[in-house]
C-alpha positions in Angstrom: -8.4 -3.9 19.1 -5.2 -1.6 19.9 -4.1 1.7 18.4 -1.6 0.3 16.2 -3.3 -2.4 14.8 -6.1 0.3 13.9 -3.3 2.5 12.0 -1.7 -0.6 10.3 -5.7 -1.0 8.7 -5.7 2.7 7.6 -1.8 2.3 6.5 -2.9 -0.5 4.4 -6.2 1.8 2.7 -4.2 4.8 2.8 -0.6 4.0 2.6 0.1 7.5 2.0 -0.8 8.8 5.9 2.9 8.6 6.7 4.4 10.8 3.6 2.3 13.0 4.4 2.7 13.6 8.0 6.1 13.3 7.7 5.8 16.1 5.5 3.0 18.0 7.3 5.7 18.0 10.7 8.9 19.2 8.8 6.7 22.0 7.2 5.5 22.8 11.1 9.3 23.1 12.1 10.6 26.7 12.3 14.6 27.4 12.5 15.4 30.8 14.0 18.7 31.9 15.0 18.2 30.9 18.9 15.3 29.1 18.5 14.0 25.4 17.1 10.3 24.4 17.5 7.0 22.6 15.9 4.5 25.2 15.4 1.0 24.0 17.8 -1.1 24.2 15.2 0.1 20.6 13.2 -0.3 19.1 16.3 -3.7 17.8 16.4 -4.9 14.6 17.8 -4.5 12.7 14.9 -1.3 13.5 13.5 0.2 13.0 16.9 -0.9 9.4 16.9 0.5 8.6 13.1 3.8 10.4 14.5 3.9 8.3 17.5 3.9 5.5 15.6 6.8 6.7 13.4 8.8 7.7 16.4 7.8 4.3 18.2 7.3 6.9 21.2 4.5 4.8 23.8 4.2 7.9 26.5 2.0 10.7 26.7 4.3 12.8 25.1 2.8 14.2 22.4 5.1 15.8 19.6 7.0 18.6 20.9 5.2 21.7 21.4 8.4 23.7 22.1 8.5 26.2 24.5 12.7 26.6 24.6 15.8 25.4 23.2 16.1 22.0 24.8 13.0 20.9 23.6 13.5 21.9 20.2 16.6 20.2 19.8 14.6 16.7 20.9 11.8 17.2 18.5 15.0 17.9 15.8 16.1 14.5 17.1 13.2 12.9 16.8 12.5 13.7 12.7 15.7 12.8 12.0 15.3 9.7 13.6 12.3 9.0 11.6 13.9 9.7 8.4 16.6 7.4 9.2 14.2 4.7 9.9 11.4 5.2 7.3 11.8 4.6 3.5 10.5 7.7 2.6 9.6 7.3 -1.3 7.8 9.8 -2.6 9.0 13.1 -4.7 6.7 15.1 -2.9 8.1 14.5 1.2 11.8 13.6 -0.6 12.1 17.7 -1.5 10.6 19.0 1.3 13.0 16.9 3.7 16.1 18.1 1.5 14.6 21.6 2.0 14.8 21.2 5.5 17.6 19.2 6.0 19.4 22.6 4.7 17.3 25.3 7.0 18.3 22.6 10.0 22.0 22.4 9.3 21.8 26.2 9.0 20.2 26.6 12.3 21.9 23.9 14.3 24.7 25.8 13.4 23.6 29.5 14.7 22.9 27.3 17.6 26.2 26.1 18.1 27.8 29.3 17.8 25.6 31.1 20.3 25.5 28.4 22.9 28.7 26.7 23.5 27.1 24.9 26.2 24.5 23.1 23.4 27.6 21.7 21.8 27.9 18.0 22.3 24.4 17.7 21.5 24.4 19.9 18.4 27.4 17.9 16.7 25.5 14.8 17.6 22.3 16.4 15.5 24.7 17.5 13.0 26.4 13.6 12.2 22.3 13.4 11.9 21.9 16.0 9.0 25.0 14.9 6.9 24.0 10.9 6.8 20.5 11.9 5.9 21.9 14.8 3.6 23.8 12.0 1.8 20.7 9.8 1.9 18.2 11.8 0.5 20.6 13.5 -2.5 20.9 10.0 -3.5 17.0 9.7 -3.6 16.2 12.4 -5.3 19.1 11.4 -8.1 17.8 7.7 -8.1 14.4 9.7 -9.1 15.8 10.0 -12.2 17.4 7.5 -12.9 14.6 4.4 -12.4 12.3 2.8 -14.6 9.5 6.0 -13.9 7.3 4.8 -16.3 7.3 1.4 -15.2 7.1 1.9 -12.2 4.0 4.3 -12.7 2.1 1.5 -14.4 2.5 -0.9 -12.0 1.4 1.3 -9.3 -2.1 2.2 -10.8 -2.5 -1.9 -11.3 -1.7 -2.7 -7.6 -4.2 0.3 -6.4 -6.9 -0.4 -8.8 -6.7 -3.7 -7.7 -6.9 -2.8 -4.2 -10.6 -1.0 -5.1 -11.5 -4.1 -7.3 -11.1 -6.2 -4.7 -13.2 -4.0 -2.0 -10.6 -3.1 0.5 -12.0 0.5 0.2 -15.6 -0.7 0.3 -16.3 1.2 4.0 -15.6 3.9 2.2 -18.5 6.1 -0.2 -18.2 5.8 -3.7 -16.5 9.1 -4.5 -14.1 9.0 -2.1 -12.6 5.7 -3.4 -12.3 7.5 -6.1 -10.1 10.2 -4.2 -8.2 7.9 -2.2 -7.2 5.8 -4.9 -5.8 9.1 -6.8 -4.6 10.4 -3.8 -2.2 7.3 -3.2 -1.4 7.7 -6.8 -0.3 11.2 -6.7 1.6 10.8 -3.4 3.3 7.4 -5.2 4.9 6.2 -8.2 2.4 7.6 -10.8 2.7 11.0 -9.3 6.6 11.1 -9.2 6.7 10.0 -12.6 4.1 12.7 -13.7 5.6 16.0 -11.9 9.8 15.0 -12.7 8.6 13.6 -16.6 6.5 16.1 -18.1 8.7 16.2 -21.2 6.8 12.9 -22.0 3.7 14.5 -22.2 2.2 11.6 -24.7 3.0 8.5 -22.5 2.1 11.0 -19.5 -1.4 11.6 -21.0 -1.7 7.6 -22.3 -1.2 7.1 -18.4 -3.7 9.7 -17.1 -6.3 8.4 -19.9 -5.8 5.0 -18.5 -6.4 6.2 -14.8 -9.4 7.8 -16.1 -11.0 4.6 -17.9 -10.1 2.2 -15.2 -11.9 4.8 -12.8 -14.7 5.1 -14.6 -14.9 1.1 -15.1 -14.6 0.4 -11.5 -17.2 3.1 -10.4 -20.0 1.7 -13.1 -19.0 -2.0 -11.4 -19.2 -0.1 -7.8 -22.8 1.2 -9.0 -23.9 -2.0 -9.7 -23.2 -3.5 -6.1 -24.8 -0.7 -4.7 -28.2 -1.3 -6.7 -27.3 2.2 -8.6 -28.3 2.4 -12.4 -25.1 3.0 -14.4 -26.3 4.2 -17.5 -28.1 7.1 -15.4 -26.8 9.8 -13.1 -26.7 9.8 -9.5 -27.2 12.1 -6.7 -24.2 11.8 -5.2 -24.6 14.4 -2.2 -27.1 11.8 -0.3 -24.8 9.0 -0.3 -21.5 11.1 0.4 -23.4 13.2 3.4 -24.9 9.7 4.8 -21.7 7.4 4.1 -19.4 9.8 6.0 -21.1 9.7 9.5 -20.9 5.9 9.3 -17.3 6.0 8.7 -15.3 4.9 12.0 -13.5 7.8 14.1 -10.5 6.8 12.7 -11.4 6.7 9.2 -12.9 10.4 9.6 -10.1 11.5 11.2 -7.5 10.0 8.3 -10.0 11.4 5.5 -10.2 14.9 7.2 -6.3 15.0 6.9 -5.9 13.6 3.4 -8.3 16.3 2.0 -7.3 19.3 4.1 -6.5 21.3 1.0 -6.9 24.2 -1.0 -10.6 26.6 -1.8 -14.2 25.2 -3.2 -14.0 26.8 -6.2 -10.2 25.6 -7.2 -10.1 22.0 -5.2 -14.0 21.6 -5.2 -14.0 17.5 -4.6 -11.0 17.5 -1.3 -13.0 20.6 -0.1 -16.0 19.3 -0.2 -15.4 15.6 2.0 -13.4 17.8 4.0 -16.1 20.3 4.9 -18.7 17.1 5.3 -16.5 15.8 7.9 -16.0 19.2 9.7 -19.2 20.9 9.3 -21.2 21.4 12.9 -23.9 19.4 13.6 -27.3 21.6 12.3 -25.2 23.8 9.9 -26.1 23.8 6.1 -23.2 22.6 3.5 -24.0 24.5 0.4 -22.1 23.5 -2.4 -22.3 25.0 -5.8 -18.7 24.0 -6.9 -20.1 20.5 -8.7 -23.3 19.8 -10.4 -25.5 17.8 -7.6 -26.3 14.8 -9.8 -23.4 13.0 -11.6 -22.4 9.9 -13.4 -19.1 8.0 -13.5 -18.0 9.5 -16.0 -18.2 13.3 -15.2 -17.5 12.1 -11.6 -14.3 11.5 -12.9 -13.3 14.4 -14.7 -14.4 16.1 -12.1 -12.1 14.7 -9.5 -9.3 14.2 -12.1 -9.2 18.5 -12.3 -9.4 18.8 -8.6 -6.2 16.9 -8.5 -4.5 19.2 -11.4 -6.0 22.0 -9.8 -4.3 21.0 -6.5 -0.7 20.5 -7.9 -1.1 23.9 -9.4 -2.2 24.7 -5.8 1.1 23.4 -4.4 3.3 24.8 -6.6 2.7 28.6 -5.9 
Protein backbone atom coordinates (compact mmCIF):
# COMPACT_ATOMS: atom_id res chain seq x y z
CA UNK A 1 0.00 0.00 0.00
CA UNK A 2 1.78 3.42 -0.77
CA UNK A 3 2.09 6.55 1.32
CA UNK A 4 -0.54 8.44 -0.31
CA UNK A 5 -3.10 6.13 -0.55
CA UNK A 6 -2.52 5.66 3.37
CA UNK A 7 -3.03 9.64 3.87
CA UNK A 8 -6.07 9.69 1.43
CA UNK A 9 -7.72 6.88 4.26
CA UNK A 10 -6.80 9.27 7.15
CA UNK A 11 -7.93 12.42 4.92
CA UNK A 12 -11.12 10.70 4.45
CA UNK A 13 -11.51 9.91 8.82
CA UNK A 14 -9.92 13.04 9.52
CA UNK A 15 -10.54 15.46 6.80
CA UNK A 16 -9.31 18.13 8.96
CA UNK A 17 -5.27 16.88 8.88
CA UNK A 18 -4.68 19.47 6.08
CA UNK A 19 -6.27 22.72 7.81
CA UNK A 20 -4.45 22.09 10.39
CA UNK A 21 -1.03 21.60 9.09
CA UNK A 22 -1.47 24.23 6.92
CA UNK A 23 -1.99 26.22 9.83
CA UNK A 24 0.48 24.50 12.12
CA UNK A 25 3.47 25.52 9.12
CA UNK A 26 2.37 29.27 8.68
CA UNK A 27 2.36 29.56 12.56
CA UNK A 28 6.12 27.86 12.35
CA UNK A 29 7.19 30.67 9.82
CA UNK A 30 9.18 33.61 11.34
CA UNK A 31 9.66 37.01 9.24
CA UNK A 32 12.67 39.04 10.35
CA UNK A 33 14.06 41.93 8.68
CA UNK A 34 16.93 39.78 6.85
CA UNK A 35 15.72 36.61 7.55
CA UNK A 36 12.69 34.03 6.49
CA UNK A 37 12.57 30.51 7.97
CA UNK A 38 10.25 27.45 9.48
CA UNK A 39 11.07 27.05 12.98
CA UNK A 40 12.59 22.98 13.44
CA UNK A 41 10.50 22.20 15.89
CA UNK A 42 6.94 21.80 13.48
CA UNK A 43 8.92 19.69 11.51
CA UNK A 44 8.28 16.32 12.74
CA UNK A 45 7.92 13.23 10.75
CA UNK A 46 4.47 13.44 10.35
CA UNK A 47 3.72 16.77 9.46
CA UNK A 48 6.40 16.61 6.81
CA UNK A 49 4.65 13.78 5.07
CA UNK A 50 0.92 15.52 5.13
CA UNK A 51 3.01 18.72 3.80
CA UNK A 52 4.58 16.66 1.08
CA UNK A 53 1.56 15.70 -0.08
CA UNK A 54 0.19 19.33 -0.21
CA UNK A 55 3.27 20.52 -1.94
CA UNK A 56 3.22 17.35 -4.29
CA UNK A 57 7.09 17.41 -3.40
CA UNK A 58 8.31 13.31 -4.02
CA UNK A 59 12.23 13.97 -2.82
CA UNK A 60 13.76 13.70 0.39
CA UNK A 61 13.37 17.16 0.98
CA UNK A 62 11.76 17.53 3.87
CA UNK A 63 10.09 21.06 4.58
CA UNK A 64 12.65 23.65 4.79
CA UNK A 65 14.63 23.89 7.83
CA UNK A 66 16.22 27.24 6.88
CA UNK A 67 19.53 27.92 7.55
CA UNK A 68 19.77 31.34 5.21
CA UNK A 69 17.94 33.57 2.94
CA UNK A 70 17.69 31.45 -0.12
CA UNK A 71 16.07 28.83 1.53
CA UNK A 72 13.61 30.79 3.26
CA UNK A 73 12.48 32.38 0.21
CA UNK A 74 11.68 28.52 -1.27
CA UNK A 75 9.89 27.45 1.74
CA UNK A 76 7.80 31.14 1.22
CA UNK A 77 7.25 29.77 -2.23
CA UNK A 78 6.21 26.69 -1.41
CA UNK A 79 3.04 27.87 1.16
CA UNK A 80 2.03 30.03 -1.21
CA UNK A 81 1.88 27.54 -3.68
CA UNK A 82 -0.17 25.46 -1.43
CA UNK A 83 -2.66 28.08 -0.80
CA UNK A 84 -3.10 28.66 -4.30
CA UNK A 85 -3.82 25.09 -4.85
CA UNK A 86 -5.89 24.02 -1.81
CA UNK A 87 -9.49 25.13 -0.94
CA UNK A 88 -8.68 26.17 2.27
CA UNK A 89 -12.30 26.41 4.08
CA UNK A 90 -12.18 26.80 7.40
CA UNK A 91 -12.34 30.16 9.67
CA UNK A 92 -9.79 28.98 11.82
CA UNK A 93 -6.58 28.42 8.91
CA UNK A 94 -8.50 31.40 6.69
CA UNK A 95 -7.31 34.09 9.61
CA UNK A 96 -4.16 32.81 10.38
CA UNK A 97 -3.21 32.80 6.48
CA UNK A 98 -4.44 36.50 6.24
CA UNK A 99 -2.33 37.15 9.36
CA UNK A 100 0.53 35.92 7.60
CA UNK A 101 -0.03 36.92 4.25
CA UNK A 102 0.50 40.54 5.88
CA UNK A 103 3.82 39.72 8.16
CA UNK A 104 5.07 38.03 4.62
CA UNK A 105 4.46 41.07 2.40
CA UNK A 106 6.04 43.05 5.22
CA UNK A 107 9.11 40.98 5.18
CA UNK A 108 9.53 40.19 1.57
CA UNK A 109 9.69 43.72 1.39
CA UNK A 110 12.61 44.45 4.06
CA UNK A 111 14.08 41.85 1.91
CA UNK A 112 13.90 43.64 -1.14
CA UNK A 113 15.18 46.67 0.13
CA UNK A 114 18.23 45.23 1.77
CA UNK A 115 19.24 42.85 -1.03
CA UNK A 116 18.81 44.15 -4.40
CA UNK A 117 20.33 41.11 -5.64
CA UNK A 118 17.03 39.01 -4.19
CA UNK A 119 14.89 41.11 -6.37
CA UNK A 120 13.48 39.19 -9.34
CA UNK A 121 12.68 36.59 -7.00
CA UNK A 122 11.08 38.72 -4.30
CA UNK A 123 8.63 40.50 -6.91
CA UNK A 124 7.85 37.01 -8.12
CA UNK A 125 6.83 36.03 -4.24
CA UNK A 126 5.17 39.28 -4.04
CA UNK A 127 2.59 38.71 -7.40
CA UNK A 128 2.24 35.55 -4.88
CA UNK A 129 0.94 37.59 -1.77
CA UNK A 130 -1.38 39.97 -3.62
CA UNK A 131 -3.48 37.07 -5.59
CA UNK A 132 -3.69 35.22 -2.46
CA UNK A 133 -4.35 38.53 -0.47
CA UNK A 134 -7.24 39.10 -2.87
CA UNK A 135 -8.27 35.41 -2.47
CA UNK A 136 -8.45 35.02 1.02
CA UNK A 137 -10.25 38.72 1.82
CA UNK A 138 -12.90 37.35 -0.33
CA UNK A 139 -13.05 34.17 1.92
CA UNK A 140 -13.22 35.58 4.94
CA UNK A 141 -16.17 38.21 3.48
CA UNK A 142 -18.01 35.13 1.80
CA UNK A 143 -17.84 33.83 5.67
CA UNK A 144 -20.36 36.09 6.26
CA UNK A 145 -22.30 36.16 3.80
CA UNK A 146 -23.33 32.17 3.23
CA UNK A 147 -26.05 30.16 4.47
CA UNK A 148 -23.85 29.54 8.09
CA UNK A 149 -26.56 27.92 9.69
CA UNK A 150 -27.25 25.69 6.88
CA UNK A 151 -24.42 24.92 6.19
CA UNK A 152 -23.64 24.00 10.01
CA UNK A 153 -26.49 21.47 9.99
CA UNK A 154 -25.57 19.74 7.15
CA UNK A 155 -22.17 19.25 8.25
CA UNK A 156 -23.05 17.43 11.66
CA UNK A 157 -25.50 15.09 9.32
CA UNK A 158 -22.71 14.16 6.89
CA UNK A 159 -20.15 13.48 10.04
CA UNK A 160 -22.54 11.75 12.15
CA UNK A 161 -23.27 9.74 9.39
CA UNK A 162 -19.81 8.93 8.78
CA UNK A 163 -19.66 7.39 12.62
CA UNK A 164 -23.05 5.66 11.94
CA UNK A 165 -21.81 4.05 9.29
CA UNK A 166 -18.46 2.73 11.04
CA UNK A 167 -15.78 4.49 9.05
CA UNK A 168 -14.30 5.39 12.52
CA UNK A 169 -14.81 1.98 13.95
CA UNK A 170 -10.63 1.29 14.22
CA UNK A 171 -10.84 3.88 16.33
CA UNK A 172 -11.87 3.58 20.58
CA UNK A 173 -15.04 4.76 21.48
CA UNK A 174 -14.16 8.08 22.99
CA UNK A 175 -12.12 9.20 20.47
CA UNK A 176 -14.87 8.94 17.81
CA UNK A 177 -16.35 10.95 19.86
CA UNK A 178 -13.29 13.65 19.56
CA UNK A 179 -12.71 13.21 16.00
CA UNK A 180 -16.10 13.68 14.99
CA UNK A 181 -16.10 17.15 17.06
CA UNK A 182 -12.89 17.90 16.08
CA UNK A 183 -13.88 17.87 12.23
CA UNK A 184 -16.81 19.75 13.39
CA UNK A 185 -14.98 22.52 15.06
CA UNK A 186 -12.38 22.81 12.31
CA UNK A 187 -15.57 22.82 9.58
CA UNK A 188 -18.82 24.33 9.02
CA UNK A 189 -20.34 23.93 12.47
CA UNK A 190 -17.39 25.60 14.03
CA UNK A 191 -17.21 28.64 11.55
CA UNK A 192 -20.75 29.16 12.09
CA UNK A 193 -20.37 28.92 15.98
CA UNK A 194 -17.15 31.38 16.59
CA UNK A 195 -18.38 34.33 13.60
CA UNK A 196 -22.39 33.85 14.89
CA UNK A 197 -22.50 34.06 18.46
CA UNK A 198 -25.18 36.80 18.32
CA UNK A 199 -27.50 33.75 17.63
CA UNK A 200 -26.82 32.29 20.71
CA UNK A 201 -30.51 30.30 20.68
CA UNK A 202 -30.03 28.58 17.20
CA UNK A 203 -26.29 28.24 18.31
CA UNK A 204 -27.24 26.34 21.52
CA UNK A 205 -30.32 24.31 19.49
CA UNK A 206 -27.18 23.25 17.31
CA UNK A 207 -24.77 22.30 20.20
CA UNK A 208 -27.87 20.44 22.01
CA UNK A 209 -28.35 18.56 18.86
CA UNK A 210 -24.53 17.60 18.63
CA UNK A 211 -24.84 16.49 22.05
CA UNK A 212 -28.01 14.06 21.61
CA UNK A 213 -26.81 12.64 18.38
CA UNK A 214 -23.45 11.84 20.34
CA UNK A 215 -24.88 10.43 23.03
CA UNK A 216 -27.28 8.28 20.56
CA UNK A 217 -24.49 7.04 18.59
CA UNK A 218 -22.25 6.10 21.63
CA UNK A 219 -25.30 3.98 23.50
CA UNK A 220 -25.65 2.20 19.72
CA UNK A 221 -21.49 1.99 19.74
CA UNK A 222 -21.92 0.30 23.27
CA UNK A 223 -24.15 -2.10 22.11
CA UNK A 224 -21.72 -3.54 19.25
CA UNK A 225 -19.08 -3.60 21.65
CA UNK A 226 -21.15 -5.95 24.17
CA UNK A 227 -21.05 -2.79 26.72
CA UNK A 228 -24.27 -2.25 28.88
CA UNK A 229 -25.76 1.20 28.03
CA UNK A 230 -27.79 1.83 30.85
CA UNK A 231 -24.53 1.42 33.11
CA UNK A 232 -21.19 3.21 33.22
CA UNK A 233 -18.07 2.14 31.81
CA UNK A 234 -14.48 2.18 32.56
CA UNK A 235 -13.34 3.82 29.93
CA UNK A 236 -9.51 4.02 30.70
CA UNK A 237 -9.14 0.08 29.89
CA UNK A 238 -10.47 0.27 26.51
CA UNK A 239 -8.83 3.84 25.56
CA UNK A 240 -5.17 2.56 27.03
CA UNK A 241 -5.68 -0.92 25.05
CA UNK A 242 -7.53 0.44 21.78
CA UNK A 243 -4.62 3.00 21.23
CA UNK A 244 -1.66 0.55 20.88
CA UNK A 245 -3.71 -1.33 18.21
CA UNK A 246 -4.18 1.74 16.32
CA UNK A 247 -1.84 1.62 13.04
CA UNK A 248 1.41 3.95 13.03
CA UNK A 249 -0.32 6.24 11.03
CA UNK A 250 -3.40 6.52 12.85
CA UNK A 251 -1.26 7.24 16.18
CA UNK A 252 0.71 9.57 14.51
CA UNK A 253 -2.56 11.64 12.94
CA UNK A 254 -4.28 11.36 16.60
CA UNK A 255 -1.06 12.54 18.37
CA UNK A 256 -1.26 15.70 16.16
CA UNK A 257 -5.01 16.35 16.28
CA UNK A 258 -4.93 16.41 20.11
CA UNK A 259 -1.61 18.20 20.78
CA UNK A 260 -3.27 20.83 22.79
CA UNK A 261 -3.66 22.76 25.79
CA UNK A 262 -3.10 21.40 29.98
CA UNK A 263 -5.05 18.33 31.93
CA UNK A 264 -6.83 20.27 33.92
CA UNK A 265 -8.30 22.90 31.21
CA UNK A 266 -8.35 20.32 27.90
CA UNK A 267 -8.53 17.18 30.10
CA UNK A 268 -10.05 14.76 27.10
CA UNK A 269 -7.19 16.03 23.93
CA UNK A 270 -4.60 15.77 26.79
CA UNK A 271 -5.33 12.71 27.85
CA UNK A 272 -5.27 10.51 24.17
CA UNK A 273 -2.44 12.62 23.63
CA UNK A 274 -0.44 11.66 26.65
CA UNK A 275 -1.61 7.71 25.99
CA UNK A 276 0.02 7.95 22.68
CA UNK A 277 3.19 9.65 23.95
CA UNK A 278 3.72 8.20 27.26
CA UNK A 279 7.09 5.83 27.49
CA UNK A 280 6.76 2.43 27.60
CA UNK A 281 6.72 1.36 31.71
CA UNK A 282 5.68 4.95 32.84
CA UNK A 283 2.38 5.40 34.83
CA UNK A 284 -0.49 7.84 33.24
CA UNK A 285 -2.24 9.21 36.17
CA UNK A 286 -5.18 10.96 35.37
CA UNK A 287 -7.33 12.71 37.83
CA UNK A 288 -8.85 15.31 35.32
CA UNK A 289 -12.07 12.83 34.57
CA UNK A 290 -13.91 10.51 36.74
CA UNK A 291 -12.51 6.90 35.67
CA UNK A 292 -15.93 5.28 35.03
CA UNK A 293 -18.31 7.12 32.68
CA UNK A 294 -21.47 6.72 30.64
CA UNK A 295 -22.47 8.26 27.29
CA UNK A 296 -23.94 10.80 28.60
CA UNK A 297 -21.36 12.42 31.00
CA UNK A 298 -18.82 11.17 28.30
CA UNK A 299 -20.25 13.77 26.39
CA UNK A 300 -20.35 16.68 28.46
CA UNK A 301 -17.28 16.00 29.34
CA UNK A 302 -15.69 16.12 25.87
CA UNK A 303 -18.17 18.88 24.79
CA UNK A 304 -16.25 21.32 27.68
CA UNK A 305 -12.96 20.21 26.60
CA UNK A 306 -13.75 21.65 23.27
CA UNK A 307 -15.10 25.09 24.87
CA UNK A 308 -12.39 25.04 27.10
CA UNK A 309 -9.99 24.75 24.11
CA UNK A 310 -11.45 27.68 21.97
CA UNK A 311 -11.05 29.67 25.14
CA UNK A 312 -7.55 28.23 24.98
CA UNK A 313 -7.00 29.54 21.50
CA UNK A 314 -8.26 32.74 21.91
CA UNK A 315 -5.70 34.17 24.55
Amino acid sequence: MSANHDLDILYAECPQLKEKAIVDFINGMEVNDDLIRVREEVNTGFISRVWQDLTGDSHTRQQQIDKNMEAGLHAVSDWLQVLQSNQVKSDLAITTVSQKLIETRQGLMRLQAHHKDLKVQVDGLMIYVEQLDGKFSDLKNKLYQVDAGRLATQQMDAVYDKWQVGKLDEYPLLVRLYLVLDEMYWGDFGTYCRQYEVNTDEIQRLIDQVKNKAIIQMKEDMKSMNMETERVFTWQQEIGSSLQKLNADRKQALTFLTNYGEQEKIPMPWIFHRYLTVESGEELVVDSLPYILDANNAVEHMIQSFRSRYEYEQR
